[in-house]
KELO-273447 format. One record per residue: residue number from 1; x negated, y negated, z of N, C-alpha, C in turn. Coordinates in pm, 1 decimal. Atoms other than C-alpha are relative to their C-alpha. Layout:
> nr;n_east;n_north;n_up;ca_east;ca_north;ca_up;c_east;c_north;c_up
> NUM;X;Y;Z;X;Y;Z;X;Y;Z $
...
END
This chain:
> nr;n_east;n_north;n_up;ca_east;ca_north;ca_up;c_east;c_north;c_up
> 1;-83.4;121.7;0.0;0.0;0.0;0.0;-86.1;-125.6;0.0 $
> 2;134.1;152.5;-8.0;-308.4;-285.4;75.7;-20.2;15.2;-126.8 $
> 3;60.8;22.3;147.6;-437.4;-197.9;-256.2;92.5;-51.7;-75.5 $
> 4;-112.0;49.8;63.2;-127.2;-234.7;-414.4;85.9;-157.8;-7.6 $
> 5;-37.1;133.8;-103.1;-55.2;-601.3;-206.4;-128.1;-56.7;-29.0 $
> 6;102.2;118.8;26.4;-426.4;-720.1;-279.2;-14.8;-4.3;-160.6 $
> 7;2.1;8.3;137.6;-347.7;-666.6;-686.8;58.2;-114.1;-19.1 $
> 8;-95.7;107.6;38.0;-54.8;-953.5;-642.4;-46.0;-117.6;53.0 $
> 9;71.2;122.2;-31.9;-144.9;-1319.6;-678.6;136.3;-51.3;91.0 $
> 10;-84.1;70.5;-74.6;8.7;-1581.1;-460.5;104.5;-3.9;-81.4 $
> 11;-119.9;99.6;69.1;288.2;-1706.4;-738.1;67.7;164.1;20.3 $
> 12;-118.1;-137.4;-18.1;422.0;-1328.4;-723.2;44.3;39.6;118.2 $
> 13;-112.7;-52.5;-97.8;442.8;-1288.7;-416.9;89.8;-126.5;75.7 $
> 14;-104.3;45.5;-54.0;642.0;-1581.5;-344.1;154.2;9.4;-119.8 $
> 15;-138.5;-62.8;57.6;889.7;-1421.6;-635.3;16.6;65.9;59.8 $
> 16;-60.4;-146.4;-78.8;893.0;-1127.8;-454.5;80.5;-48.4;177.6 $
> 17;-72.6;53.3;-22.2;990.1;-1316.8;-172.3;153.0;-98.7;16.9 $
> 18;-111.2;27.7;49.9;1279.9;-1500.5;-313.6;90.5;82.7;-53.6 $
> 19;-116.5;-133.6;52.4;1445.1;-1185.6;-456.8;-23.3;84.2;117.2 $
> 20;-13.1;-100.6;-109.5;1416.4;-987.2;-117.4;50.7;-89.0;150.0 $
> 21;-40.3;122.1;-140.5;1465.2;-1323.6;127.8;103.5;-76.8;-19.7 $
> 22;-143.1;72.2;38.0;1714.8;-1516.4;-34.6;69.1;60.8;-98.0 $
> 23;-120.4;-67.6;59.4;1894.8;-1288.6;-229.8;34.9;-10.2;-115.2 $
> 24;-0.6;-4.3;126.4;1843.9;-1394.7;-562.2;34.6;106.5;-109.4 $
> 25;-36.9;-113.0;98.9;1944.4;-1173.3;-893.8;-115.8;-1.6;-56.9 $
> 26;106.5;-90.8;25.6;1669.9;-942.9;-988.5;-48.8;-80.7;-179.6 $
> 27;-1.5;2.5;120.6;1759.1;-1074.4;-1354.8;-29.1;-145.1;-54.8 $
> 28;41.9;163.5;77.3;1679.5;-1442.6;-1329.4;-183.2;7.9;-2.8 $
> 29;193.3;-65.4;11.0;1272.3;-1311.1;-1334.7;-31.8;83.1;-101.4 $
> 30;-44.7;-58.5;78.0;1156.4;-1157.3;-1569.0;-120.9;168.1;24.6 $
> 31;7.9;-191.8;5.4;1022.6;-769.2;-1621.6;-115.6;52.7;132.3 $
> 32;85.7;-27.6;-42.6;679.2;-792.6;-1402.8;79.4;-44.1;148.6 $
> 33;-53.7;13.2;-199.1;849.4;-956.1;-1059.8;99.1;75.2;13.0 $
> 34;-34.9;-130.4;-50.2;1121.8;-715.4;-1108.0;-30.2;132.2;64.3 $
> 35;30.7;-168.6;-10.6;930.6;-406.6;-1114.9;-103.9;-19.2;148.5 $
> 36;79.0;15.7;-189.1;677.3;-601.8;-778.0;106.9;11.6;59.9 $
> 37;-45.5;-16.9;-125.3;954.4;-631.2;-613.9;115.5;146.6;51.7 $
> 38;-51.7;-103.2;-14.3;1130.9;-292.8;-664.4;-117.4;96.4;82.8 $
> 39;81.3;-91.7;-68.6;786.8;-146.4;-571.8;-32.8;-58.9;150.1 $
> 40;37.8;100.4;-93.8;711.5;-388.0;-326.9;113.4;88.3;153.7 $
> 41;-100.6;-78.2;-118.3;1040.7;-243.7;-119.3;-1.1;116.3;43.6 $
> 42;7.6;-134.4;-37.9;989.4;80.5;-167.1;-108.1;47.2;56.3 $
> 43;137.4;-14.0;-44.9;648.0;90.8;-25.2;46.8;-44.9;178.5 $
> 44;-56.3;-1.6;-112.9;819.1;-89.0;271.3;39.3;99.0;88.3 $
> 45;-83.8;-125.1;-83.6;1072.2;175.1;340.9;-84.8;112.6;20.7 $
> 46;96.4;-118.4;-58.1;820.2;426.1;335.5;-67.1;-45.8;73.7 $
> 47;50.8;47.8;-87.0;618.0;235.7;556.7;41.8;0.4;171.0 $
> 48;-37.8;35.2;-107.5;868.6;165.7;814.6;36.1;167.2;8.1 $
> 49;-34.2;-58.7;35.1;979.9;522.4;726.0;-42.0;113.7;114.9 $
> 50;112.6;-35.7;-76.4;640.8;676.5;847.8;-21.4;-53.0;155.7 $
> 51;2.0;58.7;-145.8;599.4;467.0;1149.6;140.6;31.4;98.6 $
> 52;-99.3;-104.7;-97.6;944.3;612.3;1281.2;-24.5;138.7;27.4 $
> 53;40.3;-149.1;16.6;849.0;968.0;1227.1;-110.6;4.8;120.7 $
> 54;161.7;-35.8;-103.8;468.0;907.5;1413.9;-9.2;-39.8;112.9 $
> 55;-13.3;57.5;-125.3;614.2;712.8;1685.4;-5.6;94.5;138.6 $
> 56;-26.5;-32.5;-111.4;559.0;839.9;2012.4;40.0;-30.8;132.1 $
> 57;-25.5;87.0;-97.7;706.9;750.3;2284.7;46.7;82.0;166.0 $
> 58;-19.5;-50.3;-109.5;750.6;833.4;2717.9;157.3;-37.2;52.1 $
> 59;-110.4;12.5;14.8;1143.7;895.1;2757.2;47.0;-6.0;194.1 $
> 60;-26.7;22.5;-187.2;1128.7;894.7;3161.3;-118.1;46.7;87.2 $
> 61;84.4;-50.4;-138.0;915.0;927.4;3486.7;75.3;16.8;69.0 $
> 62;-111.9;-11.3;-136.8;1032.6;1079.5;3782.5;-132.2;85.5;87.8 $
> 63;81.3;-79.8;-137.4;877.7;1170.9;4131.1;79.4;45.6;98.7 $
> 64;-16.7;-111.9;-61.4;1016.2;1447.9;4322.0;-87.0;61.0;116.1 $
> 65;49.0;-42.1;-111.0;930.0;1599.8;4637.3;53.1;193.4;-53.9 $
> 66;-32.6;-155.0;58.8;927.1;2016.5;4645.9;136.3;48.2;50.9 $
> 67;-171.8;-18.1;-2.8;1328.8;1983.5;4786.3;115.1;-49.2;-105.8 $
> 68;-125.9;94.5;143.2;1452.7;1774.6;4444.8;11.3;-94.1;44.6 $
> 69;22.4;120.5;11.1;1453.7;1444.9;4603.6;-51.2;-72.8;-56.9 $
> 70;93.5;76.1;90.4;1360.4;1214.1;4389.0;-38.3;-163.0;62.3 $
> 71;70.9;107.1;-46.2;1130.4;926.0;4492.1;-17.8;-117.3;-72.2 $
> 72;28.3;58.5;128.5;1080.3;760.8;4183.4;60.7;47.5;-131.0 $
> 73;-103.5;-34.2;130.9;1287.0;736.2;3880.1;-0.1;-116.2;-83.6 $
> 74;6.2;65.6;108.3;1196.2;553.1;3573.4;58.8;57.1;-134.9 $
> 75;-35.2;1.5;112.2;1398.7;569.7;3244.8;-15.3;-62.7;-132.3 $
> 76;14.3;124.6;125.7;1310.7;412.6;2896.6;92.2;34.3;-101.3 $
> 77;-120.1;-24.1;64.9;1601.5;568.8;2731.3;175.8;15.5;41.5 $
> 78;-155.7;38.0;-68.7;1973.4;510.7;2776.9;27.5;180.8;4.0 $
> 79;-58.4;-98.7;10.1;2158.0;820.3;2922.1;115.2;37.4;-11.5 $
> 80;-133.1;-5.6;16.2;2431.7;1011.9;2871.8;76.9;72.8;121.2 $
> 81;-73.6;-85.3;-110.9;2507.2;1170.6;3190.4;-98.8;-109.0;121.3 $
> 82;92.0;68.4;-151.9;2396.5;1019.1;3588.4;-86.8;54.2;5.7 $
> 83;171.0;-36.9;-79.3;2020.9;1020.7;3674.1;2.1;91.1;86.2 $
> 84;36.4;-71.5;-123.9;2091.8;1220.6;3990.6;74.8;175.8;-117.1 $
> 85;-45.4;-107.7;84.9;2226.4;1512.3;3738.5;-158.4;91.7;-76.8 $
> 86;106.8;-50.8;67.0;1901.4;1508.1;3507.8;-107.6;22.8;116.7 $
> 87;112.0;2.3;-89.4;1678.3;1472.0;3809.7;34.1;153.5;33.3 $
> 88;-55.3;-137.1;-7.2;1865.4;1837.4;3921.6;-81.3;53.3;-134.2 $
> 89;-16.3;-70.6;44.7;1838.4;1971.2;3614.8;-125.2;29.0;-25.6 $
> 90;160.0;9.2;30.6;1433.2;1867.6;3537.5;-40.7;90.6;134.1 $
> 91;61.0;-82.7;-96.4;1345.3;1993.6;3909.8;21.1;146.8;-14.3 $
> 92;-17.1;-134.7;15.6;1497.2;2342.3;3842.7;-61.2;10.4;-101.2 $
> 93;144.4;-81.8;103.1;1287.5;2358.1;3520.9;-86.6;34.7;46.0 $
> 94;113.7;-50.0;-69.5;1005.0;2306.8;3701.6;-46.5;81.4;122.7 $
> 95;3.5;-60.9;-96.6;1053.1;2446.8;4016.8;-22.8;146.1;-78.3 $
> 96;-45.0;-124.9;40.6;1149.3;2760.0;3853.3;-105.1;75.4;-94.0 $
> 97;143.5;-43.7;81.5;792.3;2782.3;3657.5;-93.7;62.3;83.2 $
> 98;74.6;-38.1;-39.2;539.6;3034.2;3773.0;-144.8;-68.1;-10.0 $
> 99;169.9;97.7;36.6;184.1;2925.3;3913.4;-72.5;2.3;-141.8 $
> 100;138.7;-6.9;138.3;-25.3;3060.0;3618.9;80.7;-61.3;-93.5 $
> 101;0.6;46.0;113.1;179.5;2920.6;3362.0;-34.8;-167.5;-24.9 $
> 102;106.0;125.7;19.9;49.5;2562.3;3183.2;133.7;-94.3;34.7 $
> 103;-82.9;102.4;-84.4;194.2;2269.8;3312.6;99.1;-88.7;-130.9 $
> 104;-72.0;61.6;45.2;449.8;2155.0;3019.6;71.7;58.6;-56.3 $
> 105;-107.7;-89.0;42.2;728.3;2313.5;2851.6;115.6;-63.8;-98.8 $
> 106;-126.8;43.0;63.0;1002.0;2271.9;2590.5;152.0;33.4;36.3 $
> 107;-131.4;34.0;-98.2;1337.7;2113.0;2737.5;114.6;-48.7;-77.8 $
> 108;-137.9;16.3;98.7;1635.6;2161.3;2448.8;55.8;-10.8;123.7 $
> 109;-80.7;15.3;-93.8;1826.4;2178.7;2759.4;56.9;-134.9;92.9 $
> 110;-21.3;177.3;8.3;1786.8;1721.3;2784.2;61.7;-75.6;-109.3 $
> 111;-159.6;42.5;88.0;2009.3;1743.9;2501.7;90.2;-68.4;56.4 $
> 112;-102.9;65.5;-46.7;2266.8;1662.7;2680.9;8.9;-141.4;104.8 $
> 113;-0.7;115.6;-81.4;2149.2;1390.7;2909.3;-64.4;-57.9;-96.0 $
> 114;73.7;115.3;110.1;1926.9;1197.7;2633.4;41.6;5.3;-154.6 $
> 115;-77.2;4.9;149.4;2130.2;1299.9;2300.6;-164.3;108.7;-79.8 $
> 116;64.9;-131.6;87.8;2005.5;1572.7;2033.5;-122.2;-107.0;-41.3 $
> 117;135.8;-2.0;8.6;1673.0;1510.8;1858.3;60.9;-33.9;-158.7 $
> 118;-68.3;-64.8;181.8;1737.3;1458.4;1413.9;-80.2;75.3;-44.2 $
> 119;64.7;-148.8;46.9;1473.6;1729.7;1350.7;54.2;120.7;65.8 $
> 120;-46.9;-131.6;-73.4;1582.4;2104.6;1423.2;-126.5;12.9;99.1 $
> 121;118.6;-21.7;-40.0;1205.1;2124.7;1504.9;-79.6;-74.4;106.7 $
> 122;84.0;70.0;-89.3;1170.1;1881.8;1772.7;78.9;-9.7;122.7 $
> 123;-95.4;-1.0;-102.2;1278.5;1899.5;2116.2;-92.2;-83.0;139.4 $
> 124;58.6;101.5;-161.1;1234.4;1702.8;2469.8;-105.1;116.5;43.9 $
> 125;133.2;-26.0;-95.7;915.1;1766.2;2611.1;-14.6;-17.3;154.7 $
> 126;21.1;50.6;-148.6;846.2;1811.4;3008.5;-149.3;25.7;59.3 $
> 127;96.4;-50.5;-55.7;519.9;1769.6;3156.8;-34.8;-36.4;126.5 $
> 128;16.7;41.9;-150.7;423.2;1756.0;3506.2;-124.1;39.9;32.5 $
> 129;68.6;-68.8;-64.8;176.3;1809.9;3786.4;37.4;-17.4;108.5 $
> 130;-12.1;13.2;-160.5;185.1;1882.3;4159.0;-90.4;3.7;66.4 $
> 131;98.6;42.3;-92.7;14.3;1707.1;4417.1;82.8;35.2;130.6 $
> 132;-40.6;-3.0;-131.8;86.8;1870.1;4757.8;147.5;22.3;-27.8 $
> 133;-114.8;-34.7;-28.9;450.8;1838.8;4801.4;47.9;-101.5;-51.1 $
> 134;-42.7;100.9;110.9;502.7;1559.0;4505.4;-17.4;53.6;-130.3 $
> 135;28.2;-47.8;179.3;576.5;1672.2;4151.1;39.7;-154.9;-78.3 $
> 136;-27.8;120.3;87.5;504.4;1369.9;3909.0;17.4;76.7;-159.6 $
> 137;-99.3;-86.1;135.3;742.3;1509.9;3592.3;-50.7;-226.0;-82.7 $
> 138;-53.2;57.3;121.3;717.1;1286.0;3238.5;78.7;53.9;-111.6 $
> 139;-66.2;-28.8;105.4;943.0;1337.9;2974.2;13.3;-60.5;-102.9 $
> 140;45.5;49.9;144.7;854.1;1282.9;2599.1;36.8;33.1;-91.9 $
> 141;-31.4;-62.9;138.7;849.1;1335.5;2258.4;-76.8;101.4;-18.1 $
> 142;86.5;-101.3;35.1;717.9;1644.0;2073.6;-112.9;-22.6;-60.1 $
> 143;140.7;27.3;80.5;471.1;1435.7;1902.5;-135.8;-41.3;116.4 $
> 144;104.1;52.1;-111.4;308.7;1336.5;2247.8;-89.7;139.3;47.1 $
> 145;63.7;-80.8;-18.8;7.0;1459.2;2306.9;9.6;108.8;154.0 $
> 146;11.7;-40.7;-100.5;61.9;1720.5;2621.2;-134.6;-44.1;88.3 $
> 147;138.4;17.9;-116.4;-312.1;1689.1;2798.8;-65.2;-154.1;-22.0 $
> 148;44.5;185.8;-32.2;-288.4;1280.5;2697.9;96.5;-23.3;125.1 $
> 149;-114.1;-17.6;-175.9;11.9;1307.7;2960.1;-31.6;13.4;128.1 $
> 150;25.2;-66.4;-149.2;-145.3;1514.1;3197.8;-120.3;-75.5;21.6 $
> 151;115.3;73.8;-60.1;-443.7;1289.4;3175.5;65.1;-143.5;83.5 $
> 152;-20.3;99.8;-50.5;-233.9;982.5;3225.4;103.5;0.8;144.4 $
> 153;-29.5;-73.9;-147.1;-53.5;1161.3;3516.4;-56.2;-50.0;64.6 $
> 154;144.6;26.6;-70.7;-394.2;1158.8;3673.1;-17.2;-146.8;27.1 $
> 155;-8.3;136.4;-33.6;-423.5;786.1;3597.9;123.4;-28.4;114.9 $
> 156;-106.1;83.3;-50.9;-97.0;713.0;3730.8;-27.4;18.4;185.2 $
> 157;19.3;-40.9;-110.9;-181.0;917.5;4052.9;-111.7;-69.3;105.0 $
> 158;127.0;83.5;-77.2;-514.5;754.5;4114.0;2.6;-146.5;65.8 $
> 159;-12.2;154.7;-35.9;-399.8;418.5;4072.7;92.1;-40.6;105.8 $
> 160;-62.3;-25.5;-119.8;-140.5;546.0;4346.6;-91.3;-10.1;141.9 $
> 161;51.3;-20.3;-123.6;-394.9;654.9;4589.2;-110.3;-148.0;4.0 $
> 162;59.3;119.1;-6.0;-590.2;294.6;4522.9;17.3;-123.0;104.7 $
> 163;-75.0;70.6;-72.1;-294.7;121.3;4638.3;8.7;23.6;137.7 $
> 164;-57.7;10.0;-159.8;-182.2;293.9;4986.9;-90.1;93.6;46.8 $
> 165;61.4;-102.5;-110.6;-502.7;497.5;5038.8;37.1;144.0;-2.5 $
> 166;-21.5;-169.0;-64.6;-437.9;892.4;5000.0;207.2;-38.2;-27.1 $
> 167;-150.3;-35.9;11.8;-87.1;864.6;4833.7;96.4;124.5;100.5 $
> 168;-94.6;-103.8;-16.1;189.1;1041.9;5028.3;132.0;-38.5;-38.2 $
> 169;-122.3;59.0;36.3;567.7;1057.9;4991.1;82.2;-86.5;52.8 $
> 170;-81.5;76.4;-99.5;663.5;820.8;5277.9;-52.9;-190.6;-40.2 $
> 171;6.5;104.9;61.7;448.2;547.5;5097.1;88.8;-12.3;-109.3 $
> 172;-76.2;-6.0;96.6;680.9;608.7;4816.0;148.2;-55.9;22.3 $
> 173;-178.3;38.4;-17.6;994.7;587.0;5008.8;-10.1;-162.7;68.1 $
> 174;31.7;154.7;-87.4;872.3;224.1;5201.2;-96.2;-111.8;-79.8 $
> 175;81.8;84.7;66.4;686.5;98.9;4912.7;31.6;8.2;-159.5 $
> 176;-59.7;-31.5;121.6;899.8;165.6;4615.1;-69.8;-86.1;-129.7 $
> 177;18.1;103.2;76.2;865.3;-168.3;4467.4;-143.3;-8.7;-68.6 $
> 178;142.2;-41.1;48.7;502.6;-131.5;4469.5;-27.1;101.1;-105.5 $
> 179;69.7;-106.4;113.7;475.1;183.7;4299.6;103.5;14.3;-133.1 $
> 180;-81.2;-9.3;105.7;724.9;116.2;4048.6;-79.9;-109.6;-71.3 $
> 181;85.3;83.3;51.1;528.5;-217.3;3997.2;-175.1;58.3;-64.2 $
> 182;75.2;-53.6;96.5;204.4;-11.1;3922.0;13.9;111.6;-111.9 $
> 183;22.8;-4.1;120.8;364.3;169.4;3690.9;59.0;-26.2;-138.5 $
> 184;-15.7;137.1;41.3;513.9;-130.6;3549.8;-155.2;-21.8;-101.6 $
> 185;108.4;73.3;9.2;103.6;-182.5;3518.3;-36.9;94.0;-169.8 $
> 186;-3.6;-130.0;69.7;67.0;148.5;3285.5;150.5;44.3;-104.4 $
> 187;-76.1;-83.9;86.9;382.5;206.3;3111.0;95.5;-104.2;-71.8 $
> 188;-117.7;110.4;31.2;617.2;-53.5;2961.0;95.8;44.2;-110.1 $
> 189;-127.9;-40.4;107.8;955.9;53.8;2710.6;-65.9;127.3;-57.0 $
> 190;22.0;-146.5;0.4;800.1;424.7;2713.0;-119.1;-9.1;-85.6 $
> 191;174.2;-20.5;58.0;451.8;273.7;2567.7;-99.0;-12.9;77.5 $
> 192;62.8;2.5;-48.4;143.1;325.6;2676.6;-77.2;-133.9;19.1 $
> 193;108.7;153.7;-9.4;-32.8;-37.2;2836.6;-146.1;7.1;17.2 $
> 194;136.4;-24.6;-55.3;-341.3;58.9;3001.8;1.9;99.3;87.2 $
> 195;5.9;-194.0;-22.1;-486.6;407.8;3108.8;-182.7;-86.8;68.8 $
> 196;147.5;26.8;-65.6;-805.9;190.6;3299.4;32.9;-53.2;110.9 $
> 197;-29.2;36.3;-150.2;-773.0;232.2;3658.4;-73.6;-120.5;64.7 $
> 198;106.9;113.6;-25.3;-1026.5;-51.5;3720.0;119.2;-142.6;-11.7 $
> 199;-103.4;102.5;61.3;-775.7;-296.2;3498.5;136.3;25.5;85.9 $
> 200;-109.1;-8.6;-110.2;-465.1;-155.6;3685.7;28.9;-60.3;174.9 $
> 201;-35.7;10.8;-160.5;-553.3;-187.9;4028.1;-61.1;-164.8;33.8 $
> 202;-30.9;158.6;-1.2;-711.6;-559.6;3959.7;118.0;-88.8;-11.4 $
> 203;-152.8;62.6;10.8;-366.9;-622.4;3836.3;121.7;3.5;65.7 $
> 204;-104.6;15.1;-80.7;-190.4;-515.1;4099.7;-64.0;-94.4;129.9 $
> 205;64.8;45.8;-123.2;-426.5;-654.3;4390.3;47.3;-139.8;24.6 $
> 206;-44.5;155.5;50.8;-375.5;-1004.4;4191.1;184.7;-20.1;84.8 $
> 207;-167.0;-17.8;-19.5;8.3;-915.5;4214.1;51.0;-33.2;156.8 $
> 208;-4.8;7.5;-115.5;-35.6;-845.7;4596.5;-0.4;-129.2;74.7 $
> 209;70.2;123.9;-47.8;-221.4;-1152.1;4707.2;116.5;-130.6;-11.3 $
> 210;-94.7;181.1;-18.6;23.6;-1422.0;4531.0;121.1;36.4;23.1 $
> 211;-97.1;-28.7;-61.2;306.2;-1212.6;4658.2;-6.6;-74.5;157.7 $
> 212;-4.9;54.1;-201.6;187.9;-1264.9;5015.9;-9.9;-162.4;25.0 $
> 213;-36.7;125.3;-24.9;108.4;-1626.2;4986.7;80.0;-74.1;-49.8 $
> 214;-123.9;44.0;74.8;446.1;-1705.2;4827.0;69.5;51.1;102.9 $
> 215;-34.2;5.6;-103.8;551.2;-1554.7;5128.6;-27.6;-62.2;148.5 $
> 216;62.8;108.0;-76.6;338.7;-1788.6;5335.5;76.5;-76.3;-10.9 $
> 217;-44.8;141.6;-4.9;432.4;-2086.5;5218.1;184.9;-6.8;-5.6 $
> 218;-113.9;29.6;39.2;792.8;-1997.3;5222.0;51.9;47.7;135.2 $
> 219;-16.6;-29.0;-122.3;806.9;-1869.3;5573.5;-122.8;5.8;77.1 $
> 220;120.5;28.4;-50.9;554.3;-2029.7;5745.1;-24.0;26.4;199.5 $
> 221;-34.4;-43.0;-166.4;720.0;-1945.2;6109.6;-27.5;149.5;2.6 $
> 222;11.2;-146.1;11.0;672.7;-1565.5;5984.9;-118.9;62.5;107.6 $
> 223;100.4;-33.5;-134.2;452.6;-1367.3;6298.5;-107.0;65.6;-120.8 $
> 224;169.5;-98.9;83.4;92.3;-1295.0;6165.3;-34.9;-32.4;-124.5 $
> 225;45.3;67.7;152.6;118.1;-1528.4;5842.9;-60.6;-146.3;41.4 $
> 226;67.8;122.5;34.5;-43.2;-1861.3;5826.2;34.1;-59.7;-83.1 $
> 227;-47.5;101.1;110.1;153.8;-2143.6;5630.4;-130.1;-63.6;-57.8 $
> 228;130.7;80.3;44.4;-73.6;-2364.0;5428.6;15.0;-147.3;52.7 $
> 229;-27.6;177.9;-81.5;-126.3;-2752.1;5618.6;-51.7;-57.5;-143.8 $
> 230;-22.4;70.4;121.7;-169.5;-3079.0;5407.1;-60.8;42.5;-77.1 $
> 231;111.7;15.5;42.7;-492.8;-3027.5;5336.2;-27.3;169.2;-115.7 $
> 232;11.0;-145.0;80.9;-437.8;-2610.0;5189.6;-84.7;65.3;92.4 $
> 233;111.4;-66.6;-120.2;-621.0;-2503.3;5560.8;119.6;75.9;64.6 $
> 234;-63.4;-73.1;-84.5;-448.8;-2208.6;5735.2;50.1;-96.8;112.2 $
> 235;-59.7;9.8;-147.8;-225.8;-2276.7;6012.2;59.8;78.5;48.8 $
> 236;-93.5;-99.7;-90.7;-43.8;-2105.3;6283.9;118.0;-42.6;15.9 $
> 237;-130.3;27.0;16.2;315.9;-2088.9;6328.7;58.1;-152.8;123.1 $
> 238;13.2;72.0;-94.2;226.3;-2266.4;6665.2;-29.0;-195.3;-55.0 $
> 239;3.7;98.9;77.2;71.9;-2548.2;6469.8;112.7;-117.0;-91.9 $
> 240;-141.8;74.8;100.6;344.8;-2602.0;6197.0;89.4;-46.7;76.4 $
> 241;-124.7;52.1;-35.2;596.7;-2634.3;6428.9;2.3;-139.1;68.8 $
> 242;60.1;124.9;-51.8;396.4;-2934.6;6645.3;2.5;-75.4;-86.2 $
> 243;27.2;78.3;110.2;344.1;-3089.6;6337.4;142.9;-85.4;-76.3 $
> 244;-146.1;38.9;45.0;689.7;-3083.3;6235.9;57.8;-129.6;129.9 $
> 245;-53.3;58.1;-135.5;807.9;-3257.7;6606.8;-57.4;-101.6;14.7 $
> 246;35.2;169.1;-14.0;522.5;-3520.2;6594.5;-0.2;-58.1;-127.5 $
> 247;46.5;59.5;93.2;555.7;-3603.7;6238.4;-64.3;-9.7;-101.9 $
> 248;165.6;46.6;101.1;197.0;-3541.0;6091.2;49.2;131.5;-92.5 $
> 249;34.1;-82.8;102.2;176.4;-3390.8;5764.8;179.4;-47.4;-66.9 $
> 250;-115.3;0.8;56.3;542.9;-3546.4;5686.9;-31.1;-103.7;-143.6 $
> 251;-11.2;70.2;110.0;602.4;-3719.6;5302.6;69.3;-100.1;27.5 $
END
């Protein structure tokens, strides 16, 4: 297609423009911008054609404990049945898998909560791993690589234990926001952002920091925070409030 696109001079392709953008008749041009812009389209549609086909994409996260509770539940596709249904139905896949076998499996059976597939030949993907008494399940396409998954698992896990120290599931249940926010950091509309734990956990630390002093300055009576005085110098709650009563530091 480039080769084909660096043959046409500027004046053609703003015909080919005008008969595909404004809607012009094919027949007020004459034989050569017809036939660019018949090829011109059809090179498109195969273009966009291809890039649907090779797309890959991550159709949900979910974190599970080894009773089916689920801890974490991310979706990037609309469903057709309640979350607490598919979360059931994914844990009994996996639960129900023997140790030795490999950690991912084909899941025709998300038919029904995420809608059929238009190839016969392609079906929902589940891959997981278990840490202790946390199974971190993704669910994908058939074009996704399985052991890029299970690597970014790994990421996702690490950049877990970064955050609260030795991930367990009680940071999960008291720190939701957090770990949905890192992987916020890693995953966005079921694409991959960044897979560099270094870059992740700078980006959440950042995240942390102007969280807390946005909670400073907005509850400066808060026990064990420090508002900011005129000057941008810590104070104590003891402080602020003197300050307020005699005056100083008022506009």
């Amino acid at each position: 297609m480039l080769e084909f696109v660096s043959r046409i001079s500027v004046a053609e392709l703003v015909i080919i423009e005008r008969i595909a953008v404004c809607g012009r008749k094919k027949s007020q041009f004459g034989p050569r911008a017809r036939y660019l812009s018949s090829r011109f389209i059809l090179l498109v549609k195969v273009s966009n054609e291809h890039r649907t086909l090779s797309c890959k994409m991550i159709h949900g996260v979910l974190i599970f404990n080894t009773s089916g509770v689920a801890r974490l539940t991310k979706f990037y596709t609309p469903l057709h049945q309640s979350p607490q249904t598919l979360v059931q139905k994914i844990f009994s896949l996996v639960s129900s898998r023997p140790p030795g076998l490999c950690n991912f499996l084909d899941a025709p059976e998300l038919e029904a909560f995420l809608g059929p597939k238009k190839k016969d030949d392609e079906r929902w993907r589940v891959v997981y791993r278990s840490y202790a008494t946390l199974h971190f399940v993704f669910v994908v396409d058939g074009a996704e690589s399985e052991l890029g998954i299970l690597d970014l698992i790994q990421v996702f896990v690490e950049s877990l234990d970064r955050t609260f120290e030795n991930v367990c599931e009680l940071d999960l249940v008291f720190h939701f926001d957090e770990a949905h926010h890192i992987l916020a950091e890693i995953i966005q509309g079921g694409l991959v952002l960044e897979t560099n734990i270094e870059e992740i956990d700078a980006s959440v630390h950042q995240a942390t920091k102007a969280r807390k002093e946005s909670f400073a300055s907005a509850n400066p009576l808060a026990l064990g925070v420090g508002g900011l005085g005129v000057r941008g110098v810590n104070q104590t709650p003891l402080g602020w409030l003197t300050g307020k009563l005699t005056g100083v530091g008022v506009r």
